[in-house]
Structures are given as C-alpha cells and as structure tokens.
C-alpha positions as CSV (number, residue, x, y, z in Angstrom):
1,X,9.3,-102.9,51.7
2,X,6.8,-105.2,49.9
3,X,4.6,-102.3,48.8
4,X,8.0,-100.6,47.2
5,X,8.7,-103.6,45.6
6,X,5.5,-103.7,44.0
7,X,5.5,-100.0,43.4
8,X,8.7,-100.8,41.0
9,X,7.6,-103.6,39.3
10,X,4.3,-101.6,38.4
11,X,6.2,-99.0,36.9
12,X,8.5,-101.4,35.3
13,X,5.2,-103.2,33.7
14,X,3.8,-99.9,32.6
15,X,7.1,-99.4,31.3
16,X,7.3,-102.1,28.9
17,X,4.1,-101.5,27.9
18,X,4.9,-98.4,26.8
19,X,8.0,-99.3,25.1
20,X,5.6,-102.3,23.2
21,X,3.3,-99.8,21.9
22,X,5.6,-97.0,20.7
23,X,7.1,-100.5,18.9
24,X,4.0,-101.2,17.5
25,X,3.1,-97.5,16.3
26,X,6.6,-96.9,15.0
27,X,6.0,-100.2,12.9
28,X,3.1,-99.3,11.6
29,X,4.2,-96.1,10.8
30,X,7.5,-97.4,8.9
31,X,5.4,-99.6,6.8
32,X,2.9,-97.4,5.7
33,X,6.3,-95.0,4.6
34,X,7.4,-98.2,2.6
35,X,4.4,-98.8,1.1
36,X,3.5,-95.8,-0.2
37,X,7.3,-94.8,-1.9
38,X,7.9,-91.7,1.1
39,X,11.0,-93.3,2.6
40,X,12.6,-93.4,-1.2
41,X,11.9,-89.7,-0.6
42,X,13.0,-89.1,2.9
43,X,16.0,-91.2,2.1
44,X,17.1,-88.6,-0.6
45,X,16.2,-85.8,1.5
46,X,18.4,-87.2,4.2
47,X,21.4,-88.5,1.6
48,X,21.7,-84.5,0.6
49,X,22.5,-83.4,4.3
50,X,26.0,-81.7,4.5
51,X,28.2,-84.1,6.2
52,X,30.5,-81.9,9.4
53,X,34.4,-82.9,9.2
54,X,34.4,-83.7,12.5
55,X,31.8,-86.7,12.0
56,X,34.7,-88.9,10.2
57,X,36.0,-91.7,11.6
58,X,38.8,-91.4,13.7
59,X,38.5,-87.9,12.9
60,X,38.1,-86.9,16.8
61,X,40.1,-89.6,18.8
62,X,43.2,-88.5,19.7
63,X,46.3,-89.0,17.7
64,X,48.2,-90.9,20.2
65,X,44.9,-93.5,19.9
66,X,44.6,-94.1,16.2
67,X,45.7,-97.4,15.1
68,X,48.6,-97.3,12.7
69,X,49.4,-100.1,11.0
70,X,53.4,-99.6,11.5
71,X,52.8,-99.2,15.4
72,X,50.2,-102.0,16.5
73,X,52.2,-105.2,14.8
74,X,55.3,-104.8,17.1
C-alpha cells in the first residue's frame, strides 16, 4: 500500500511540474505576442469570426428556465 501511495504522489509531482512548465512556456509565449503587436492581429482575426445563433445567452436553456422579470418577483 505504501509503494501505491508513493506511486500517486510521484505522478501527482510530475504532474504539477508539467502543468508549471506549460505555465511558464505559455507565458513566454504570450509576451513575446504582446511585444511584438501579433495579438492586435490575432485579436482581429479572431473579432471577424461569424458568431452561431445558438452561442447567445439564454439562447439554449429551456423556456420554462429563463428568468423573466414578471415571473421571478412573485
């Protein structure tokens, strides 16, 4: 039982090291996307996506669920 124990706590470990340098790269990466203008860029790019009806909100909960302001004060 000890050597499972140990067996999880290892993975966890490597785990969250992982996790601390796929942090660290995706850091680095943002900043060098700030720094040199690219995310102005990719933030157009991404602004000119078409935009599905269903992806509004409320748009796909069910009518008896949407909040209505005449039904919720009672």
């Amino acid at each position: 039982m000890k050597i499972a124990i140990w067996i999880v706590c290892g993975l966890l470990a490597a785990l969250w090291t992982g996790g601390a340098f796929a942090a660290a790269a995706l850091t680095e990466w943002a900043s060098g996307l700030i720094a040199s203008g690219a995310a102005v860029d990719m933030g157009r790019a991404v602004a000119e996506w078409p935009v599905p009806a269903r992806s509004r909100l409320g748009s796909t909960w069910p009518a008896s669920r949407r909040c209505r302001s005449s039904s919720w004060r009672r």
